[in-house]
C-alpha positions as CSV (number, residue, x, y, z in Angstrom):
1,X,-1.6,-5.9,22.5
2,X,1.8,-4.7,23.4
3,X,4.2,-7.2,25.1
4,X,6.5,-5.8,28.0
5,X,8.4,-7.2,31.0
6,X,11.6,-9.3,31.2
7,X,12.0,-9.7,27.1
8,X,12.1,-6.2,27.0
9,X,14.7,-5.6,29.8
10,X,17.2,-8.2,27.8
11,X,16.4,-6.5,24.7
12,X,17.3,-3.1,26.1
13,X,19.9,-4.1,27.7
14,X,22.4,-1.8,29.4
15,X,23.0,0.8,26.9
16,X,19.1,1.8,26.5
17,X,18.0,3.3,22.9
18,X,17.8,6.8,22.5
19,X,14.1,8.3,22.9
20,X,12.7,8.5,19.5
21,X,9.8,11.2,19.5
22,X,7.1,11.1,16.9
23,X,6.9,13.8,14.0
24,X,4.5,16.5,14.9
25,X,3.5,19.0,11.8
26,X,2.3,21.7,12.5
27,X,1.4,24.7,10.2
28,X,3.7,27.4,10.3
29,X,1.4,30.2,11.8
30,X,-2.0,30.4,12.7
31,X,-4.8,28.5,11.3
32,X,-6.6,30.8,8.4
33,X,-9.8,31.3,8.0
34,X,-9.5,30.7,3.7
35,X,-7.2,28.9,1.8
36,X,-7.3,28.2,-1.9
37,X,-7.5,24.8,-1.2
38,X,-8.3,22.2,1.7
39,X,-6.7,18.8,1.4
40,X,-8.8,16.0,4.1
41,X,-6.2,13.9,5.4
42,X,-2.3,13.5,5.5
43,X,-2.2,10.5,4.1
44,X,1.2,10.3,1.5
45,X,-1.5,10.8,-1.6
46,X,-2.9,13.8,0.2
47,X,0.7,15.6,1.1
48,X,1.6,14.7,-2.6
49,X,-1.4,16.5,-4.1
50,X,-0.7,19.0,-1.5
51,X,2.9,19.7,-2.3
52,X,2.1,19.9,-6.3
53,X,-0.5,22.5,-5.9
54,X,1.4,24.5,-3.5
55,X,4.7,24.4,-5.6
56,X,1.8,26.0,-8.5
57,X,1.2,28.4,-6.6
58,X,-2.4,27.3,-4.8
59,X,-2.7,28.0,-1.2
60,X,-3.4,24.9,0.5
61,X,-4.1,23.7,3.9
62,X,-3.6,20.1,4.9
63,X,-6.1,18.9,8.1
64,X,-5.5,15.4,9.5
65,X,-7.1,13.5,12.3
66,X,-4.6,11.8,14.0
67,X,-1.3,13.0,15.9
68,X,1.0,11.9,13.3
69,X,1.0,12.2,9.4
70,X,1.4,9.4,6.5
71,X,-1.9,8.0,6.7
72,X,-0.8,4.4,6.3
73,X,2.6,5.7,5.8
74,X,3.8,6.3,8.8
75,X,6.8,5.4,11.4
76,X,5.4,4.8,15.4
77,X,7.1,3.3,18.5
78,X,4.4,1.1,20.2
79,X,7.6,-1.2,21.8
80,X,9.5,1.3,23.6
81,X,13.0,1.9,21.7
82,X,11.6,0.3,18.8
83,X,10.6,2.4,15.6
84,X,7.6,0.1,13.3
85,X,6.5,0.8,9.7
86,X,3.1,0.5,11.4
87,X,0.8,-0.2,8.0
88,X,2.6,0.0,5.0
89,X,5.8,-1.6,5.1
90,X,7.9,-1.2,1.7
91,X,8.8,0.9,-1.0
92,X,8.9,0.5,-5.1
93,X,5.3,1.9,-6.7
94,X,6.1,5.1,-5.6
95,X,6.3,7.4,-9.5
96,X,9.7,8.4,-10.5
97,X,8.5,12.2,-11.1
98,X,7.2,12.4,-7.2
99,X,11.1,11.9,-6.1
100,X,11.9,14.1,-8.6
101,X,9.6,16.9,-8.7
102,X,9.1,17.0,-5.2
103,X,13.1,17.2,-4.4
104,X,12.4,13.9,-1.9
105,X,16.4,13.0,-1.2
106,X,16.7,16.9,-0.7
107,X,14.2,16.8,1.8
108,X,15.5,13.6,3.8
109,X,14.2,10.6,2.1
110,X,17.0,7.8,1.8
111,X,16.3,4.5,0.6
112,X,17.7,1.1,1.1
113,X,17.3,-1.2,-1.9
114,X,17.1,-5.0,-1.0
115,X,18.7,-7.9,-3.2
116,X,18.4,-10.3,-2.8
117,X,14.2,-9.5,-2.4
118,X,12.3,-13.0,-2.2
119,X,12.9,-16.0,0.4
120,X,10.6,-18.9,0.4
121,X,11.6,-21.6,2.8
122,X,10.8,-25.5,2.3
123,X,9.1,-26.7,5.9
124,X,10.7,-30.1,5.3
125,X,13.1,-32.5,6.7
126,X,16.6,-32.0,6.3
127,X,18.6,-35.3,5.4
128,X,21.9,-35.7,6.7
129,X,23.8,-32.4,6.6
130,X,21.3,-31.6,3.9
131,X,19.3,-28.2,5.0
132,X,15.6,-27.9,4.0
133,X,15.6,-26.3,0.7
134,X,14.9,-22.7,0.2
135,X,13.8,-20.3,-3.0
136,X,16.5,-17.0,-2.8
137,X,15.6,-14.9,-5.8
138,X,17.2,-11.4,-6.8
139,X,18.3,-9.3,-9.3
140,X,20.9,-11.7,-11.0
141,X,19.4,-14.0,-13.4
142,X,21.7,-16.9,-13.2
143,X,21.6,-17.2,-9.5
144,X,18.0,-16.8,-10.0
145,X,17.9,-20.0,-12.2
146,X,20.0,-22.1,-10.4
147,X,17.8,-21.3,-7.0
148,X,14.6,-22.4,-9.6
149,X,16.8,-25.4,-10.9
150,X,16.4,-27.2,-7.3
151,X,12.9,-27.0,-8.1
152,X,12.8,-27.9,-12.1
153,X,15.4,-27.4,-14.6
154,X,12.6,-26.6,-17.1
155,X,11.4,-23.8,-14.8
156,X,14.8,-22.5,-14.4
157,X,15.0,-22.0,-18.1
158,X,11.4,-20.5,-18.3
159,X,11.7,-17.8,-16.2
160,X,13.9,-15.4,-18.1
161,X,11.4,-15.4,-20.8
162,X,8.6,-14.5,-18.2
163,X,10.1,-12.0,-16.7
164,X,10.5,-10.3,-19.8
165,X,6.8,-11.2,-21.1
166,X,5.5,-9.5,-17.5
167,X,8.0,-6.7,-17.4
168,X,7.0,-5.9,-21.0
169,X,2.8,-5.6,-20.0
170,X,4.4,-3.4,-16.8
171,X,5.6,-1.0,-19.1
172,X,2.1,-0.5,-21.3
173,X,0.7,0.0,-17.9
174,X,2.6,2.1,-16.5
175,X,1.8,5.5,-19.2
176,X,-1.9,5.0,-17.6
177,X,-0.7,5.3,-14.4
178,X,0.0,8.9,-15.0
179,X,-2.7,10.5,-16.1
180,X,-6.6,11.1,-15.8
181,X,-8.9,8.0,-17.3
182,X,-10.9,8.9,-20.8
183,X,-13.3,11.4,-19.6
184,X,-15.7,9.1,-21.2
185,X,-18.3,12.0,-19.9
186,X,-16.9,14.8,-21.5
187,X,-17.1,12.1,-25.1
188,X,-20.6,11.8,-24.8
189,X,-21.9,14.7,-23.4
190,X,-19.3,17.5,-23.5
191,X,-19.2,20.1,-25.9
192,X,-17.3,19.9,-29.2
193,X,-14.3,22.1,-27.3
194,X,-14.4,19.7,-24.4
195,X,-14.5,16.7,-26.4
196,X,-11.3,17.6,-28.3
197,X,-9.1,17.9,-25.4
198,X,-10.3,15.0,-24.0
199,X,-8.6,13.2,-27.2
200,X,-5.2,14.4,-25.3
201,X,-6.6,11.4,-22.6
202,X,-6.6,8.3,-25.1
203,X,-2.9,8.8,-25.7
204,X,-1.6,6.4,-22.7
205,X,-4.1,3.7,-23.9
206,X,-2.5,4.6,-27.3
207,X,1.1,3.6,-26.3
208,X,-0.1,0.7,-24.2
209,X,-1.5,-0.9,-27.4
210,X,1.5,0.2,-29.3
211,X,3.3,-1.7,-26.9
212,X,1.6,-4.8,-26.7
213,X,1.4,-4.9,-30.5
214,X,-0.2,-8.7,-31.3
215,X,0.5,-10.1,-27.7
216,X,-2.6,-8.1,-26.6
217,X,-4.4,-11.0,-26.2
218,X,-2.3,-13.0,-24.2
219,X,-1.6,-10.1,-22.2
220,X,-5.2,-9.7,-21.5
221,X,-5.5,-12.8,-20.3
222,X,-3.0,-12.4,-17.9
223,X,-5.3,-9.0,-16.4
224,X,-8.6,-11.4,-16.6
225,X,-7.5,-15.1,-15.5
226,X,-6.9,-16.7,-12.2
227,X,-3.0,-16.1,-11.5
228,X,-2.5,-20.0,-10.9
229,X,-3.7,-20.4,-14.5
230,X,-1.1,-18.1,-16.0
231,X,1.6,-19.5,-13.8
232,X,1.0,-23.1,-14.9
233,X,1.1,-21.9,-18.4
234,X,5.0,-20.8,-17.4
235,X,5.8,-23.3,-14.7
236,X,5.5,-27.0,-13.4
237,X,7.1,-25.8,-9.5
238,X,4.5,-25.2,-6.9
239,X,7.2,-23.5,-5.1
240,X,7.9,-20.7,-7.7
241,X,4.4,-20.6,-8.5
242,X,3.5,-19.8,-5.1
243,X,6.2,-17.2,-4.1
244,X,5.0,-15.5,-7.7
245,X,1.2,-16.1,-6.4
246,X,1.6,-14.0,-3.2
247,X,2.2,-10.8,-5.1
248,X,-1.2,-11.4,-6.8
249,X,-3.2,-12.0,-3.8
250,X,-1.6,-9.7,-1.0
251,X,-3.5,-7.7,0.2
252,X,-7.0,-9.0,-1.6
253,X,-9.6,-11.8,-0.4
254,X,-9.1,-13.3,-3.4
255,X,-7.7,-16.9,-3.9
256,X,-4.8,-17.8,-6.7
257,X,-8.2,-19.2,-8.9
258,X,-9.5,-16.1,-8.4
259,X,-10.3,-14.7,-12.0
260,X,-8.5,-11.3,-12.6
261,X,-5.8,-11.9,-9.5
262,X,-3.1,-11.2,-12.3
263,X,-4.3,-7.9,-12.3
264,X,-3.0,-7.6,-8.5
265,X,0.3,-9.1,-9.3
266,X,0.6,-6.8,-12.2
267,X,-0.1,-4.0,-9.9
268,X,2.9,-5.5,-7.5
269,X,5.4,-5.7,-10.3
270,X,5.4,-2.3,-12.2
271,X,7.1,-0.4,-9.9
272,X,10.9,0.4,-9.3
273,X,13.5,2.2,-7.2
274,X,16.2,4.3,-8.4
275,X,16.0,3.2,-12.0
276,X,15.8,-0.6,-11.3
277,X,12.6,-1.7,-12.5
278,X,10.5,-3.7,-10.0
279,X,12.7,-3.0,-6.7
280,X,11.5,-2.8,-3.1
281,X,13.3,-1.3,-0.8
282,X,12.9,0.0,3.2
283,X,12.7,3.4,4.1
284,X,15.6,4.9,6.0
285,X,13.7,5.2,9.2
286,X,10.4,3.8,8.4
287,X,7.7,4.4,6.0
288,X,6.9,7.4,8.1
289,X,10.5,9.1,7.2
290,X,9.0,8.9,3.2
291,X,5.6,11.1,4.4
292,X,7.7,13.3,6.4
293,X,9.8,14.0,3.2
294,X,7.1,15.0,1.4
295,X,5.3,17.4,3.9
296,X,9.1,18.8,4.6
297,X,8.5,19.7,0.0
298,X,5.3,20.6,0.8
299,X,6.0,23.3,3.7
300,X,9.2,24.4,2.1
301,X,7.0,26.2,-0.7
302,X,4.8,27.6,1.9
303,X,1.5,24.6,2.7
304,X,0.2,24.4,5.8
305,X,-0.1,20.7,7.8
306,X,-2.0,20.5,10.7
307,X,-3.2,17.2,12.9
308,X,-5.3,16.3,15.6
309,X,-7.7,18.8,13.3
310,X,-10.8,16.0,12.0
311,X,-12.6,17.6,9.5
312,X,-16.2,16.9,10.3
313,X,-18.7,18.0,6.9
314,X,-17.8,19.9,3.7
315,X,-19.5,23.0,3.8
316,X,-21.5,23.5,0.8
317,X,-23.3,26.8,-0.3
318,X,-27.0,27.2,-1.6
319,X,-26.0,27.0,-4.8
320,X,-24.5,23.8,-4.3
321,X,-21.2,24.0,-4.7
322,X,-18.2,23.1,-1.9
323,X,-16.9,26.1,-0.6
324,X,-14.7,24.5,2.4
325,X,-15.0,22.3,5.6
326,X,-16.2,22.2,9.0
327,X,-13.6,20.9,11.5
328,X,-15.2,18.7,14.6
329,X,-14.5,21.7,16.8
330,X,-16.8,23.7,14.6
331,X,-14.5,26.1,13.0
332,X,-15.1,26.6,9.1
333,X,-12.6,26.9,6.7
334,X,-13.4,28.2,3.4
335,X,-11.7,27.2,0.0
336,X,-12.4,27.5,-3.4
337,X,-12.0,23.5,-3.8
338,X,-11.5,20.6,-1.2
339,X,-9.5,17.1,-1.8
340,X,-10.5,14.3,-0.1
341,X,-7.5,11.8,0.6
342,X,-10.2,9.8,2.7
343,X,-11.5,6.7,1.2
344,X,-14.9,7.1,-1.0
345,X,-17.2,6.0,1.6
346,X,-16.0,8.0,4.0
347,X,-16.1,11.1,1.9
348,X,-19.2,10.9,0.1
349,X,-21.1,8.7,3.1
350,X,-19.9,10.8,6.2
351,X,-18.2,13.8,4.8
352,X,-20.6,14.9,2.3
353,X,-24.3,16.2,2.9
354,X,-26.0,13.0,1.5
355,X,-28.7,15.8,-0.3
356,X,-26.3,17.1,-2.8
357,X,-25.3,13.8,-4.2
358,X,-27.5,11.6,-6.8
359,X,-29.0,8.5,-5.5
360,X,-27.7,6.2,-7.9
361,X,-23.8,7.1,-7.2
362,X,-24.6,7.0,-3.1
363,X,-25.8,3.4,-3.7
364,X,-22.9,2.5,-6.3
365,X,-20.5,4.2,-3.5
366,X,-22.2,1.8,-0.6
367,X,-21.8,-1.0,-3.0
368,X,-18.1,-0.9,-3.9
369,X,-16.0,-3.3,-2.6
370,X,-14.1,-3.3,0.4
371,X,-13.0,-6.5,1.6
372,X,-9.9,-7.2,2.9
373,X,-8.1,-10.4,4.4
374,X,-5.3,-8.8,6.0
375,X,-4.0,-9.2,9.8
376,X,-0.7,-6.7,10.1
377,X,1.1,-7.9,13.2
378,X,4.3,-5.3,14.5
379,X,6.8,-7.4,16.3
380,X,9.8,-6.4,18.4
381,X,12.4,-9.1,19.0
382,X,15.8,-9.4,20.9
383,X,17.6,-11.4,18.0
384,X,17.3,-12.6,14.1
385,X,15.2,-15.7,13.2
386,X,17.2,-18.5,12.7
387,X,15.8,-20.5,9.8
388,X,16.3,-24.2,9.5
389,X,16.7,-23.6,5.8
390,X,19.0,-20.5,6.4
391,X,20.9,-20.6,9.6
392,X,22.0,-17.6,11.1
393,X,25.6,-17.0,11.3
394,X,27.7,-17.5,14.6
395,X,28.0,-13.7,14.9
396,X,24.2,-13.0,15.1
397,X,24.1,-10.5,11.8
398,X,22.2,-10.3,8.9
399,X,22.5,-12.2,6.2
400,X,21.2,-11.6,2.6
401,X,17.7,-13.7,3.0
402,X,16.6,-11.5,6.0
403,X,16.5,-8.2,4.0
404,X,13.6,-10.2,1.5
405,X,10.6,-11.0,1.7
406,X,10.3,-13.7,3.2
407,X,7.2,-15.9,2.3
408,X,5.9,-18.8,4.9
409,X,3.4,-21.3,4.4
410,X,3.6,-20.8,0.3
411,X,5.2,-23.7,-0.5
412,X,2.2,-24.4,-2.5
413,X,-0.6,-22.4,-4.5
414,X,-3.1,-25.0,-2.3
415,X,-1.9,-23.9,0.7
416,X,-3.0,-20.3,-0.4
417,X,-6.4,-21.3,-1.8
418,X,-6.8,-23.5,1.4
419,X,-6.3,-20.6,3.5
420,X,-8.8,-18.1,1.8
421,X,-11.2,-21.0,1.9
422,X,-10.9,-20.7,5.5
423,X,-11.5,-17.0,5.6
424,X,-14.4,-17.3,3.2
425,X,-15.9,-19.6,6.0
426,X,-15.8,-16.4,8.6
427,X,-12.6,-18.3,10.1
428,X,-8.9,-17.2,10.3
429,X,-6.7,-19.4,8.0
430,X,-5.5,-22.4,9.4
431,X,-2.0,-22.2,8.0
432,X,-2.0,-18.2,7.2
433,X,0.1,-16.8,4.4
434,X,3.0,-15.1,6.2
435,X,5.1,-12.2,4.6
436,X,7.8,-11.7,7.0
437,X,9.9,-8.6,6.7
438,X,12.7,-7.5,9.0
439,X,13.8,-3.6,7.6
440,X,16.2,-3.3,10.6
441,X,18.3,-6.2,8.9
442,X,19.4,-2.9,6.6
443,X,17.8,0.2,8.9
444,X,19.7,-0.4,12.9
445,X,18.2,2.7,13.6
446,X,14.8,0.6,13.8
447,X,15.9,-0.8,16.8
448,X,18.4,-1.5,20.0
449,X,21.4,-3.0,19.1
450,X,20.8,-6.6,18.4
451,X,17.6,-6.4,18.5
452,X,15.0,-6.0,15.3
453,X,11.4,-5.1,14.2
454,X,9.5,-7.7,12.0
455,X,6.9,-6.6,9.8
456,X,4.3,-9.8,9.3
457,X,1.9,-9.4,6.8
458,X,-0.4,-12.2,7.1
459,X,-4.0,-13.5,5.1
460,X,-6.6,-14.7,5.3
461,X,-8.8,-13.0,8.6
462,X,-12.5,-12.1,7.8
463,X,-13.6,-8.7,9.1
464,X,-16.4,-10.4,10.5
465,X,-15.9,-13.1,12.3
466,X,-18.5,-16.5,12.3
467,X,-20.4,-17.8,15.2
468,X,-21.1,-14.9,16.8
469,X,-17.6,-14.1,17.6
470,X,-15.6,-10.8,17.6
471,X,-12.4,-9.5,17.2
472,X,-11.6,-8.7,20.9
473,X,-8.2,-9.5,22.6
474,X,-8.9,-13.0,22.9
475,X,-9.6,-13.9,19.3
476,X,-6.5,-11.3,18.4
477,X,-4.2,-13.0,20.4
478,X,-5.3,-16.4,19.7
479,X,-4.5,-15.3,16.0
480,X,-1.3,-14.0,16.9
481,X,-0.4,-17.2,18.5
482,X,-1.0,-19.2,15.7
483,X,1.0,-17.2,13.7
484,X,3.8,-17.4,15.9
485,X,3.4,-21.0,15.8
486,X,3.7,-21.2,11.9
487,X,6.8,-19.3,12.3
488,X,8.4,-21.6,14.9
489,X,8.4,-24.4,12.5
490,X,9.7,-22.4,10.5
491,X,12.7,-20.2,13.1
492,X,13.0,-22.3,16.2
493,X,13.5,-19.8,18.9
494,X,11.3,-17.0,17.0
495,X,8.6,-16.9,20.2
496,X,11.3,-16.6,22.9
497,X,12.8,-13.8,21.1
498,X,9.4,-11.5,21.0
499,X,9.3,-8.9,22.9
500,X,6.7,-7.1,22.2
501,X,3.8,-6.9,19.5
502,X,1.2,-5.2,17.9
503,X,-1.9,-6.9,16.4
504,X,-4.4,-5.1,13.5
505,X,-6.8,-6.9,12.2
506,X,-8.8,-5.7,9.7
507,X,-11.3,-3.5,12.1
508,X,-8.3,-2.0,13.5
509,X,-7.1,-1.2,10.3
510,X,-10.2,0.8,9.5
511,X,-10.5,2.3,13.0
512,X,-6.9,3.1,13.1
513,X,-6.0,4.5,9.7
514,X,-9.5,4.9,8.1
515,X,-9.3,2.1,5.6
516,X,-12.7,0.6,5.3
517,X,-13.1,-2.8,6.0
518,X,-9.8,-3.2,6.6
519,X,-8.8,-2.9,3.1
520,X,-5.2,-1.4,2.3
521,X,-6.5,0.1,-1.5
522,X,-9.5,1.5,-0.1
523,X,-11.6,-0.6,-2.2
524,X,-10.9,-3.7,-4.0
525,X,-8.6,-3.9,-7.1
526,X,-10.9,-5.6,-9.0
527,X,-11.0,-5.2,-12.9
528,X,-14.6,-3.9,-12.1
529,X,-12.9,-1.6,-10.1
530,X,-10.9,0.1,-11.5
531,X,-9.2,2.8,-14.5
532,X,-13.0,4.2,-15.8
533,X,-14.3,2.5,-12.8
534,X,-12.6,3.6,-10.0
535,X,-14.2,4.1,-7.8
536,X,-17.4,4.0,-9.7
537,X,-18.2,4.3,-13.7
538,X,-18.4,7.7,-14.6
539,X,-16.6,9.3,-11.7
540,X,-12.9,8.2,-12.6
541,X,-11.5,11.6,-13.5
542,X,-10.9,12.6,-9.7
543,X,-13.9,15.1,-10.1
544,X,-17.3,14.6,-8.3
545,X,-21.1,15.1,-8.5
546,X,-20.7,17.9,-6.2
547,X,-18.4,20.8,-8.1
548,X,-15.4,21.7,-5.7
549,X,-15.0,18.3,-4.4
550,X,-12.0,16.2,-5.5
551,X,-10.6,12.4,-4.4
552,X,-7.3,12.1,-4.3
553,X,-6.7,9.3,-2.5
554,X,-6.5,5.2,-3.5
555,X,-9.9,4.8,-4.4
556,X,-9.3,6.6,-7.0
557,X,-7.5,6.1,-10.1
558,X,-4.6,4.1,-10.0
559,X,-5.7,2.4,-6.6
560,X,-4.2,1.6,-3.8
561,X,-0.5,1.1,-2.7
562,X,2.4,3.7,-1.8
563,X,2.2,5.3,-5.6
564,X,1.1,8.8,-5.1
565,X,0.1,8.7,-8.9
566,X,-3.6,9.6,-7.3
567,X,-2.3,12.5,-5.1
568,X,-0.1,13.8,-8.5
569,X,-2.9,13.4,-10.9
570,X,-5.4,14.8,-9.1
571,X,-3.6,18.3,-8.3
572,X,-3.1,18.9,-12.1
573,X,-7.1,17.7,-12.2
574,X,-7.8,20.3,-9.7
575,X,-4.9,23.0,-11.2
576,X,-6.3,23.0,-14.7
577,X,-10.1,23.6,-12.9
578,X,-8.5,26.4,-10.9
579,X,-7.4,28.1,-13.8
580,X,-10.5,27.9,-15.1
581,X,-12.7,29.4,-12.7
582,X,-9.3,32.6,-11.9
583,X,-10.2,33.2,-16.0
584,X,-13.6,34.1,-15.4
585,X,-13.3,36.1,-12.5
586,X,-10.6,38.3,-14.3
């Protein structure tokens, strides 16, 4: 639902914003009849495996359904004059070698880094000229401790010390991050040759043990555990636990007593921008402006991007192997191999000619799980919120807490478990968990002057709703509204500022961008699902039952976020198999 009327004409204003158009790719020439290889879907892991096979010299083709690339990626204007990071919102997981390889700053991509990055406000009464207290945390580690001493002195001298212990398990991760799983296939089955190179594959898990040295175990209880049970080992602060918490639960239907959440907030923490280690940041013009920077590598070395083209079935030959697509205007394009940047169940469910594929790995595929909590809500508003804990200054700008994260209704890990309790019930959380995120506080090309776009991730919303009920503009709304309220105590002033909004729940997340169920990692970051698992046992090397086929996208290894470690890793997958099959026809 997208607001309009007399908000709108205040926030425009008399100097209206410049028409922003949407990026349009289109392949350079005509559409071929044969490419070396197809890619399904412009989502950033597709244009990444895209732009790495291209730049080796692989003719590839790139078809996606919608009228704009990115996937979930991307940069739309549903309030008119204001430019939304529609999905995915912020920047840090991204891999080093993608900026580097790729050339991403030559080809447009500019960053803003945010400290401070975290702001948990206290919903309590102020006393006297006392404000509510607030949690600001950022890169310096003394300010950091005195914002944790209002909280607990003890806390404020832990958390050094854990932000060293988790920074340290981020690095053992992060080698297996870039590189295939142990072909645990070719081990057992593979031929002597095959099984020697796949040696070459234990070498990450190598370094991560070398790393972890004796501390494994406590390290692998951080993977295994609930979060709120590794955070009360570090800290007596509810407030500190639960701004930690969120990063361990967004984006999952899990609770903070969830065993393996740590996992998830593992996942949150390992990435960095511009050599700082674990920094987020906004995207110069959106999250769309990053996939646009890597198309603009991609074309430059001669790949071809087309959209509105939905790829309907993979065309496979008699002898079963994949020899190209069909697009849903029944042209076929033939290729010697085809990527699939669409989720699992959408390639091997829909995509794939259910005959060619075993049984038992349709039925793990229909298993795997997809869950998902989240509720993304766009919002265009006339002015900042002005927090009772933070007021706004006299001059309207932005101050340092409206460039974080800003984390409502988690001034406690109950309040988190309370609300996926909710969810678990088929009901929307009572008191959702709100992360509010304002990129124009660094980005004024977001918006008209004065005015700004909020990003609010919230959880917990079931996909499926109980009683009967469905997501239709009613419930959506109603939803909305509540979480508008929550922010009003909160930002008094924050509804009259709206002017206009965007709702997604978790079936318009899947009908929108293709994410089933809703769910931003295209299946569940579950220990069970994930490295040799992901997406199901066996199958974790980016190959499939069917030769020719290849995933590329989150639901395969790493998983899900804005990474592109699947799109990379997969190319040199499919690379290595290419030069393999030119060998024997020489």
């Amino acid at each position: 639902m997208v607001a309009s009327g007399r908000g709108l004409s205040r926030a425009m204003g008399a100097l209206p914003f410049p028409a922003w158009r949407r990026a349009h790719w289109e392949a350079r020439g005509r559409l071929k009849p044969a490419y070396d290889a197809v890619v399904i879907g412009a989502g950033h892991n597709g244009l990444v495996a895209a732009a790495y096979l291209q730049r080796l010299g692989v003719n590839t083709a790139v078809f996606e359904r919608r009228h704009v690339i990115g996937g979930a990626a991307v940069t739309e204007e549903i309030t008119p004059g204001f430019k939304f990071s529609r999905a995915s919102y912020l920047l840090s997981l991204l891999r080093p070698q993608i900026y580097t390889d790729l050339e991403l700053k030559k080809h447009g991509l500019r960053i803003h880094l945010r400290n401070p990055y975290s702001f948990t406000p206290m919903l309590e009464e102020g006393t006297g000229s006392r404000l509510p207290r607030s949690l600001l945390l950022g890169t310096d580690m003394a300010e950091n401790q005195k914002q944790i001493a209002q909280f607990s002195q003890e806390d404020a001298q832990a958390f050094p010390k854990y932000e060293a212990f988790m920074n340290r398990l981020a690095s053992a991760i992060d080698p297996l991050l870039d590189a295939a799983p142990v072909d645990m296939e070719a081990f057992q089955r593979g031929s002597l040759l095959q099984r020697l190179k796949s040696l070459s594959t234990l070498k990450p898990l190598l370094q991560a043990g070398r790393i972890l040295g004796a501390q494994l175990p406590q390290y692998y209880q951080v993977l295994a555990a609930p979060i709120a049970k590794v955070l009360d080992q570090w800290f007596e602060s509810e407030p500190l636990k639960a701004t930690l918490a969120t990063d361990a639960v967004i984006g999952a239907l899990t609770s903070p007593h969830t065993p393996g959440s740590g996992y998830v907030l593992l996942h949150h923490v390992m990435g960095g921008l511009e050599g700082l280690q674990g920094a987020w940041g906004y995207v110069q013009g959106g999250m769309g402006a990053l996939s646009d920077a890597i198309a603009s590598s991609a074309t430059a070395h001669g790949a071809s991007i087309f959209t509105e083209k939905t790829v309907a079935k993979l065309h496979v030959s008699s002898g079963g192997n994949v020899q190209g697509v069909v697009l849903q205007d029944g042209s076929e394009v033939r290729s010697k191999v085809v990527l699939s940047n669409a989720s699992p169940q959408i390639t091997f469910l829909k995509l794939t000619p259910q005959e060619w594929l075993p049984e038992e790995f349709v039925e793990r595929i229909s298993q795997l799980d997809t869950q998902s909590p989240v509720t993304k809500i766009n919002v265009a508003v006339d002015r900042l919120p002005n927090f009772l804990a933070a007021p706004n200054a006299p001059g309207g700008q932005p101050l340092p807490h409206h460039q974080c994260s800003i984390h409502l209704n988690c001034e406690d890990t109950l309040l988190l478990h309370q609300a996926f309790t909710d969810a678990m019930s088929g009901w929307p959380s009572r008191r959702p968990m709100i992360e509010l995120c304002i990129p124009s506080s660094l980005d004024p090309t977001l918006a008209p002057p004065g005015c700004h776009v909020i990003s609010l991730f919230t959880q917990y919303t079931p996909y499926t709703l109980a009683g009967g009920k469905v997501w239709d503009e009613q419930e959506k709304n109603a939803y909305a509204d509540k979480v508008f309220d929550c922010i009003e105590a909160y930002a008094p002033g924050f509804k009259a500022s709206v002017v206009g909004r965007d709702i997604l729940t978790p079936p318009d997340l899947e009908r929108i961008f293709g994410l089933p169920g809703g769910n931003i990692f295209h299946c569940a970051m579950a220990l069970d699902q994930l490295y040799f698992a992901r997406p199901v046992p066996l199958h974790s090397s980016y190959c499939c039952p069917l030769p020719g086929l290849y995933l590329c996208g989150s639901g395969a290894h790493p998983g899900g976020g804005v990474m592109g470690a699947a799109g990379r890793n997969a190319a040199h997958v499919v690379f290595r198999d290419l030069k393999i099959m030119w060998s024997r026809t020489d």
